[in-house]
C-alpha positions in Angstrom: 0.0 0.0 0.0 1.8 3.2 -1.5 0.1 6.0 1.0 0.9 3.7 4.2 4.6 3.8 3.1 4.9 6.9 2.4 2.6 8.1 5.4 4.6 6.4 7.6 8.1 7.9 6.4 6.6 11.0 7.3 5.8 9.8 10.6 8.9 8.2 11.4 10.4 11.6 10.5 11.5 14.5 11.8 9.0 16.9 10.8 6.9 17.6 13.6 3.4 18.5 11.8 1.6 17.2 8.9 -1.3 18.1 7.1 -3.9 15.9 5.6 -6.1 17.7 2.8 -9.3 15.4 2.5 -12.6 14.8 2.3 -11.5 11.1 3.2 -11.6 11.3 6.5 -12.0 7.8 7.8 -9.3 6.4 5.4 -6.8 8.7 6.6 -7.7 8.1 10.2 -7.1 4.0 9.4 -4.2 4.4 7.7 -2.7 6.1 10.9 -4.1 3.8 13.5 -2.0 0.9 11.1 1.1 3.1 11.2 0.7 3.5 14.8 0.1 -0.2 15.7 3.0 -1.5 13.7 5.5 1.0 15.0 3.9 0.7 19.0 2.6 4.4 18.9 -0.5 5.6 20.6 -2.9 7.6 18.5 -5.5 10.3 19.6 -8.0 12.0 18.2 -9.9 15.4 19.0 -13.2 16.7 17.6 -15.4 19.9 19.0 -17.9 17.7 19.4 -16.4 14.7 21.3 -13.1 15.9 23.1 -9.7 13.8 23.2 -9.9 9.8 22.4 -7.6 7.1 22.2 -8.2 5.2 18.7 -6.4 2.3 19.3 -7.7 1.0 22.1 -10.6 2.3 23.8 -9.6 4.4 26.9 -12.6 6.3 26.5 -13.0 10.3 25.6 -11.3 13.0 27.3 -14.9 15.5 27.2 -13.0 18.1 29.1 -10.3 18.5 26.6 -12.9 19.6 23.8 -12.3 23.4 23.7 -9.1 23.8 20.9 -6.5 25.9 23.6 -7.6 23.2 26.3 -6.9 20.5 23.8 -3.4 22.2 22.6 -2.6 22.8 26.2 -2.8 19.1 26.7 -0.9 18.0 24.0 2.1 20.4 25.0 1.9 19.1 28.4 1.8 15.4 27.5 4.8 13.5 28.5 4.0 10.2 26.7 4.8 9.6 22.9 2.2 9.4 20.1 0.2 10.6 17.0 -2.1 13.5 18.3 -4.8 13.7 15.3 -7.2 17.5 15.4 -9.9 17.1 12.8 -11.5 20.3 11.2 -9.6 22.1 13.2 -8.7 25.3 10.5 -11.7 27.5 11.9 -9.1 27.7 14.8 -5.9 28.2 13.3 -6.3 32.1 13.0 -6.5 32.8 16.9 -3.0 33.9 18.2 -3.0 32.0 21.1 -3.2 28.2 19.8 -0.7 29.5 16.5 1.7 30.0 19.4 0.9 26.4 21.4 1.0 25.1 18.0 4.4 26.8 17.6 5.6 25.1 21.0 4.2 22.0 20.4 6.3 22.1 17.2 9.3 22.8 18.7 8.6 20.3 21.4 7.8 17.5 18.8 11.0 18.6 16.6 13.4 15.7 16.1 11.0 12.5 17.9 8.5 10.3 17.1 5.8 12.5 17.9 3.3 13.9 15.6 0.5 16.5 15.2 -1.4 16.0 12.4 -4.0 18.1 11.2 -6.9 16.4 8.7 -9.5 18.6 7.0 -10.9 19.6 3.5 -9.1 22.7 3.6 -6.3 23.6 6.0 -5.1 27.3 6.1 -1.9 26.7 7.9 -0.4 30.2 9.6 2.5 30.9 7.3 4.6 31.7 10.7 4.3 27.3 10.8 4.9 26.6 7.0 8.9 25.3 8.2 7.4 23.1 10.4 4.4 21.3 8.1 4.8 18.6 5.8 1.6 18.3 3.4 0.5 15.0 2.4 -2.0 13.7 -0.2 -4.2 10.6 -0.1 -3.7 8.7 -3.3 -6.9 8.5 -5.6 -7.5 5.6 -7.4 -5.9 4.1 -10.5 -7.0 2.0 -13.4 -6.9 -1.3 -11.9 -8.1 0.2 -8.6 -11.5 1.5 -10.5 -11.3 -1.7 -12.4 -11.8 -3.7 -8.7 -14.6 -1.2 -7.1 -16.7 -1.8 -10.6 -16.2 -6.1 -9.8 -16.8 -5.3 -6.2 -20.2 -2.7 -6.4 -21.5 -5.4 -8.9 -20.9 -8.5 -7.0 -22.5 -6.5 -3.2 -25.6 -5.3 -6.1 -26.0 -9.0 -6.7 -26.1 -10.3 -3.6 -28.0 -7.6 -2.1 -31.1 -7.4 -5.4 -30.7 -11.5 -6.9 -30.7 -9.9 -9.7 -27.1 -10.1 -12.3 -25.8 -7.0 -13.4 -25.1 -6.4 -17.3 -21.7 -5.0 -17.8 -20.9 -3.6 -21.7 -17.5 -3.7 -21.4 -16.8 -0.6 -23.7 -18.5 1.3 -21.3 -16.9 0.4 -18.3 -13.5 1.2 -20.0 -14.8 4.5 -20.4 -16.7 4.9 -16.7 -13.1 3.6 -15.5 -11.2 6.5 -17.5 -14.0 9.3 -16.6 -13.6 8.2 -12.6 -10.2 9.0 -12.8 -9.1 12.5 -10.7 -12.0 11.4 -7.6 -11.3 9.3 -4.4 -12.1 6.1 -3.6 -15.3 7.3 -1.8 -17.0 9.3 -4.5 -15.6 6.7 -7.5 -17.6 4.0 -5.1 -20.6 5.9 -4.8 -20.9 7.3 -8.7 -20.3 3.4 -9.7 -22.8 2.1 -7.3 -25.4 4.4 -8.7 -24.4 3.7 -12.3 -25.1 -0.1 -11.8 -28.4 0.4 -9.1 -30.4 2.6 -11.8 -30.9 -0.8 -14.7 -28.8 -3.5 -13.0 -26.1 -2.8 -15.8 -23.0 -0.3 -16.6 -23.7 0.7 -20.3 -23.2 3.9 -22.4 -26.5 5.6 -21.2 -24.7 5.8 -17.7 -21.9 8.3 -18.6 -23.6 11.1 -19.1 -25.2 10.6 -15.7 -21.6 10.0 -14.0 -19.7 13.0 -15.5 -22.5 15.3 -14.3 -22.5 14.0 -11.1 -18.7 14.4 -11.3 -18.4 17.9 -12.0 -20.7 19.2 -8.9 -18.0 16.7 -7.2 -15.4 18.7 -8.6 -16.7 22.0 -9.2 -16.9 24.1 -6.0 -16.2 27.5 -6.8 -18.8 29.0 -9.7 -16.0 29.7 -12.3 -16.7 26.9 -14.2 -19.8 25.3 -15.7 -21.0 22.1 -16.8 -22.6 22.5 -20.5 -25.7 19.8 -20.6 -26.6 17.8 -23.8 -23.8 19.2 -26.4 -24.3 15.2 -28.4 -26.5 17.1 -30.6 -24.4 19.6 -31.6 -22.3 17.3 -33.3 -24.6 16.9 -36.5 -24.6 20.7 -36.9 -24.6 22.0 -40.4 -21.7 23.7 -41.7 -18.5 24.1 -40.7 -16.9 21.7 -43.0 -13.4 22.4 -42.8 -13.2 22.4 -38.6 -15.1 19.5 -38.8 -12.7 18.0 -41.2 -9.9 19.0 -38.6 -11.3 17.6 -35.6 -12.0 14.5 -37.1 -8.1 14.2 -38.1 -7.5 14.6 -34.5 -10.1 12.8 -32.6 -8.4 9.4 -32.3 -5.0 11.0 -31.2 -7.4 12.9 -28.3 -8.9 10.0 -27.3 -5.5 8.4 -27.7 -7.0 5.3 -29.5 -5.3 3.4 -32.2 -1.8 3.7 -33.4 -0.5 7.5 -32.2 2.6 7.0 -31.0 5.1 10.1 -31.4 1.9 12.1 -32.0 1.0 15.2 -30.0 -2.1 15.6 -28.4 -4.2 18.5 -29.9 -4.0 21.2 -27.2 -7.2 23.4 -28.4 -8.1 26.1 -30.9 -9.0 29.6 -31.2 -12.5 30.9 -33.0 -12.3 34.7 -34.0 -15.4 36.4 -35.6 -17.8 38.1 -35.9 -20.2 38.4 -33.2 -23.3 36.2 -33.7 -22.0 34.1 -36.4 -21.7 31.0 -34.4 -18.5 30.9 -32.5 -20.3 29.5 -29.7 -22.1 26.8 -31.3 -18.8 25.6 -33.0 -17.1 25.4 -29.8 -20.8 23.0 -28.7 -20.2 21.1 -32.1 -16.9 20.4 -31.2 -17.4 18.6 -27.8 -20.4 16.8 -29.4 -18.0 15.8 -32.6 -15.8 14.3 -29.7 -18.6 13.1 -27.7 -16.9 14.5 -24.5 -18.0 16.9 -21.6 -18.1 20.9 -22.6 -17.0 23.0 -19.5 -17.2 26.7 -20.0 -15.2 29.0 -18.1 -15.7 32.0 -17.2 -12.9 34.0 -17.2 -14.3 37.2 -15.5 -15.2 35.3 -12.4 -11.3 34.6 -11.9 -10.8 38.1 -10.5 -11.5 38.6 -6.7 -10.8 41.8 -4.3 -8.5 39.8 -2.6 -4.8 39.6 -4.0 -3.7 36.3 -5.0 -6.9 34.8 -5.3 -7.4 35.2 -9.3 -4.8 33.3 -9.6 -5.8 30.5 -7.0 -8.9 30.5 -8.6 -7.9 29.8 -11.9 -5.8 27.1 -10.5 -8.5 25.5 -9.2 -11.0 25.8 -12.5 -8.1 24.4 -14.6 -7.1 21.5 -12.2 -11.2 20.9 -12.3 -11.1 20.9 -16.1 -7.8 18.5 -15.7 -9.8 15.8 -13.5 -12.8 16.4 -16.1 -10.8 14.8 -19.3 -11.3 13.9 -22.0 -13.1 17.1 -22.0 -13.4 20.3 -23.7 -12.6 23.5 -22.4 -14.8 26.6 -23.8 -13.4 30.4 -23.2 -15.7 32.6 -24.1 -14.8 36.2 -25.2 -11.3 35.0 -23.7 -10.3 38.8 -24.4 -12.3 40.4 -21.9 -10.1 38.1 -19.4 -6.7 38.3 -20.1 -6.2 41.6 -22.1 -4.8 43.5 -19.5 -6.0 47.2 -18.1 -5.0 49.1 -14.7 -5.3 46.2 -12.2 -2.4 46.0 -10.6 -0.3 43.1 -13.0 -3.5 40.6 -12.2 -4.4 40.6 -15.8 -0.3 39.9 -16.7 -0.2 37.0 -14.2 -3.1 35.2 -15.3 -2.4 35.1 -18.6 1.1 33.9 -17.5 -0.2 31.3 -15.5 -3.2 30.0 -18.2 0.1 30.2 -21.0 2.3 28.0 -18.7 -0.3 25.5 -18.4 -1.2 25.9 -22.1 2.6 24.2 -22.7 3.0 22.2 -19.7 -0.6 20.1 -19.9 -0.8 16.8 -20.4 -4.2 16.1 -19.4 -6.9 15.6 -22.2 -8.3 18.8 -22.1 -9.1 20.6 -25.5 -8.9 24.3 -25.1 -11.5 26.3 -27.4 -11.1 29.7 -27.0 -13.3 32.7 -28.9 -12.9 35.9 -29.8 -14.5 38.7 -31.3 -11.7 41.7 -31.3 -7.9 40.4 -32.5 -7.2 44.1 -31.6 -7.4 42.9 -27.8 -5.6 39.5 -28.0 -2.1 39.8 -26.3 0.3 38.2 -29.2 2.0 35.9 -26.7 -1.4 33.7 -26.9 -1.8 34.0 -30.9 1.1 32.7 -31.5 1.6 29.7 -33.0 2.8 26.6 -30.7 0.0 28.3 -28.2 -3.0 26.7 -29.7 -3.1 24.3 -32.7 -5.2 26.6 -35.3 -7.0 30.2 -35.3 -10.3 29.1 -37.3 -12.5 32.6 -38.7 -16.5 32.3 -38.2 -17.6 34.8 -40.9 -21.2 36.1 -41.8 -22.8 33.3 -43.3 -23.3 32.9 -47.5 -26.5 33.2 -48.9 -26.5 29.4 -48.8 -26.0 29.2 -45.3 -28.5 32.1 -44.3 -31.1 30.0 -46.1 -30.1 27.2 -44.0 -30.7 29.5 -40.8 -34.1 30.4 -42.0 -35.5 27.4 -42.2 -33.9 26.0 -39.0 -35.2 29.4 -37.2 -38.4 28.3 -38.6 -38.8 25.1 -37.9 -37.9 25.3 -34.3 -40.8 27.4 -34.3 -43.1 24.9 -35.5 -43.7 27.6 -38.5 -44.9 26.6 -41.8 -42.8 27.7 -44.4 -45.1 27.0 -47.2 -45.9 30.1 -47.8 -42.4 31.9 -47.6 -39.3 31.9 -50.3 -36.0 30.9 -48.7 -34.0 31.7 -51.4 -35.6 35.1 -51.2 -35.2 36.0 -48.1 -31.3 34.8 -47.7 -30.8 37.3 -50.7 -32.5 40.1 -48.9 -30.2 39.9 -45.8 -27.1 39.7 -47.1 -24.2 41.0 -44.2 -26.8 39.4 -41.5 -25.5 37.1 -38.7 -27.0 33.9 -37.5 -27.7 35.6 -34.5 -30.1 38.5 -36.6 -31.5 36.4 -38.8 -33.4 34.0 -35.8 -34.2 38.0 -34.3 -35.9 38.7 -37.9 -37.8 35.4 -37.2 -38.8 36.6 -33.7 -40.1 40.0 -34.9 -41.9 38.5 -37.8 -43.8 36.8 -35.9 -45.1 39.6 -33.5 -46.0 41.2 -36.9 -48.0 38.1 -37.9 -49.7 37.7 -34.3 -51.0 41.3 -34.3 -51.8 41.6 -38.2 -53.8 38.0 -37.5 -52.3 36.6 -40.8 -50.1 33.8 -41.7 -46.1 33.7 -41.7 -44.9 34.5 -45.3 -41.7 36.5 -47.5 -43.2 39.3 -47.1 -43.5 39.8 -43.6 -39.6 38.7 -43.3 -38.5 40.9 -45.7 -40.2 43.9 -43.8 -38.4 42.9 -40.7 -35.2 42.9 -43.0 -35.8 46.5 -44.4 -36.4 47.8 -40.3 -32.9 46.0 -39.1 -29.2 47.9 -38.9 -27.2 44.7 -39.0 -24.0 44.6 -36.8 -22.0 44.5 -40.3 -23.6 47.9 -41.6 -23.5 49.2 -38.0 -19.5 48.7 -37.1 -18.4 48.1 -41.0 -15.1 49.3 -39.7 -14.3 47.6 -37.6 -15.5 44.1 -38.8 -13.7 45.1 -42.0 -10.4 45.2 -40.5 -11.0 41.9 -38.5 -11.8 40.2 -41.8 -8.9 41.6 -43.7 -6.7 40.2 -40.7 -8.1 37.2 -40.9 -7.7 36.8 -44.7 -4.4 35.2 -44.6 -3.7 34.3 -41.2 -6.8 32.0 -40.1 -8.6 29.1 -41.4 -12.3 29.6 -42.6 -14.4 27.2 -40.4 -16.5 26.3 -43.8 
């Protein structure tokens, strides 16, 4: 067993403090009671709610010694030697009288056998202890071990319903590899409800376990979980990207023969707004068939100083315990292109480059944009992302295409309206106007008590300023930069 090893090295050591980040509790506290039987150590442990026990043998509980400073007091007066084990105790790490017993029992501690350990979630340790602490991390599960719980959760299911569990063995290769990044607890608990649900572990399942996965994972609100993106994959268009990601999709997956092939490390969409950036970077988690997080970039910042850059930490290790996944920026240039704040801007953009090169998690990065103008070069630059793909306005072809999907969502019949028509009429329209001239046409229709036909499209055509007549400008000079230094998505 790797963690007792390397659990009990610590202990054995001469640090005289450890802490144990976990929502394990119980495994951590019996991988100590082991360490402390085989090497004839007592071990205690202290709650607010129960006081001072021993947990190796049953001396009873200390009630007295359930106030923190009492409980510290004790420790530092103890002359016997052993593992001294506080649990959730970081609500009381802040007061300056048990950082200073803490201090004393450190230097007490320093050299022996002797431990305090600390086990919690999340431990805020006083930097005035930091030379003291050693940190250590629970293992989480590997392959084989998710490989066992799945044997083991459908043999108990068995026994405990009669009834034999159906296993497709595809999909439990891919529940295994989409388990991977939680703890032996949650994997337990996400497989257990897979199989309870049909009394089988098939392809249907997932979808279920990656969403239950992410509000696992996802604690902090800069990140979000983007439901039912499967039927973005049959989206119309976009030939060439699709043609792209479909070179690529075996190496992502890393199926088949890939060796000395790199991983595709994401892509950046640049156009103009309304023409579909979003929905490409939908179709492309769908084309995959992989979970589409979207991050929220803006949400990094916080009034406190350092935090941004924890909290993109956090949302990217998320997104790394996600994979195979894809990532979605949105309007990534609102984030990272810089402005009087103090460097933040600078050092996230550092940090999100750094892990750009260093990843080597299966997470697919699509980032859009709508102003090049505000992109810092460092992130444009080639060996960044794989591609820069343009989303112009849509052809007349296209804008009939829109039309009738606009339509039909509507449950509007068409019948009585030309297609071809209407694309003509509203040429330098985005996808996102053209399902607005839908909208208004059918107000018109409602109040005039009539039926949906050209003519009332083309009056809602006449009345609209389209974004491409409005700022000609400026998406002028984006499409001229684009012209030779992107690839059209179609």
């Amino acid at each position: 067993m790797p963690d007792q090893k390397d659990l009990e090295l610590l202990i054995l050591g001469h640090t005289p403090i450890l802490q144990i980040e976990s929502h394990e509790e119980k495994r951590a506290l019996n991988l100590l009671v082991r360490i402390a039987v085989a090497n004839r150590l007592p071990v205690y442990q202290w709650s607010v709610t129960e006081g001072l026990k021993r947990l190796d043998i049953d001396l009873g509980t200390q009630r007295h010694n359930a106030e923190p400073s009492d409980v510290l007091g004790h420790i530092k007066s103890a002359n016997v030697e052993g593992i001294f084990v506080l649990l959730d105790f970081d609500p009381y790490l802040s007061e300056p009288t048990n950082t200073r017993y803490i201090k004393e029992i450190a230097m007490k501690f320093d050299g022996g056998r002797n431990k305090l350990v600390f086990i919690s979630h999340k431990i805020n340790m006083p930097i005035s202890l930091n030379h003291s602490v050693a940190r250590f991390d629970l293992s989480l599960p590997n392959e084989e071990a998710l490989i066992n719980i799945v044997k083991e959760e459908a043999l108990s299911w068995q026994r405990e319903s009669g009834q034999k569990v159906s296993v497709e063995k595809k999909a439990v290769s891919r529940l295994v590899s989409n388990l991977k990044g939680l703890t032996f607890k949650d994997s337990r608990r996400l497989i257990r409800n897979a199989i309870i649900h049909d009394n089988a572990i098939t392809e249907s399942d997932i979808d279920e376990v990656m969403k239950a996965k992410y509000q696992l994972l996802n604690r902090d609100g800069v990140i979000s979980y983007e439901y039912d993106t499967a039927r973005f994959g049959d989206v119309g268009g976009m030939k060439k990207l699709k043609h792209w990601l479909h070179q690529r999709e075996k190496v992502f997956h890393g199926e088949g023969d890939i060796q000395g092939m790199d991983a595709p490390k994401g892509l950046l969409l640049l156009g103009v707004q309304g023409c579909g950036k979003s929905l490409a970077a939908k179709a492309i988690a769908g084309i995959w068939n992989v979970p589409l997080l979207r991050f929220d970039f803006a949400a990094l910042y916080d009034k406190y100083i350092g935090e941004s850059e924890n909290n993109l930490r956090s949302s990217l290790k998320t997104a790394e315990m996600m994979a195979p996944c894809v990532l979605w920026i949105d309007e990534i240039e609102k984030g990272i292109s810089g402005g009087n704040d103090d460097g933040t801007s600078k050092r996230i953009l550092g940090a999100f480059l750094t892990w750009l090169a260093e990843n080597k998690a299966h997470v697919f990065v699509v980032a859009t944009a709508n102003n090049i103008e505000d992109l810092p070069p460092e992130l444009i630059r080639k060996g960044r992302l794989d591609e820069i793909f343009f989303v112009d306005l849509p052809n007349a072809e296209i804008r009939k295409q829109i039309f009738s999907i606009h339509l039909d969502k509507r449950k509007v019949a068409s019948a009585n309206v030309n297609l071809g028509e209407v694309a003509q009429a509203c040429e330098g329209f985005s996808g996102a106007e053209i399902e607005q001239v839908v909208v208004s046409a059918l107000y018109a229709v409602r109040a005039g008590s009539g039926e949906m036909n050209t003519q009332y499209l083309i009056d809602e055509i006449k009345a609209t300023r389209p974004l491409s007549v409005v700022m000609a400008e400026q998406i002028g000079r984006l499409r001229e930069w684009a012209a030779n230094r992107t690839v059209p998505v179609d």
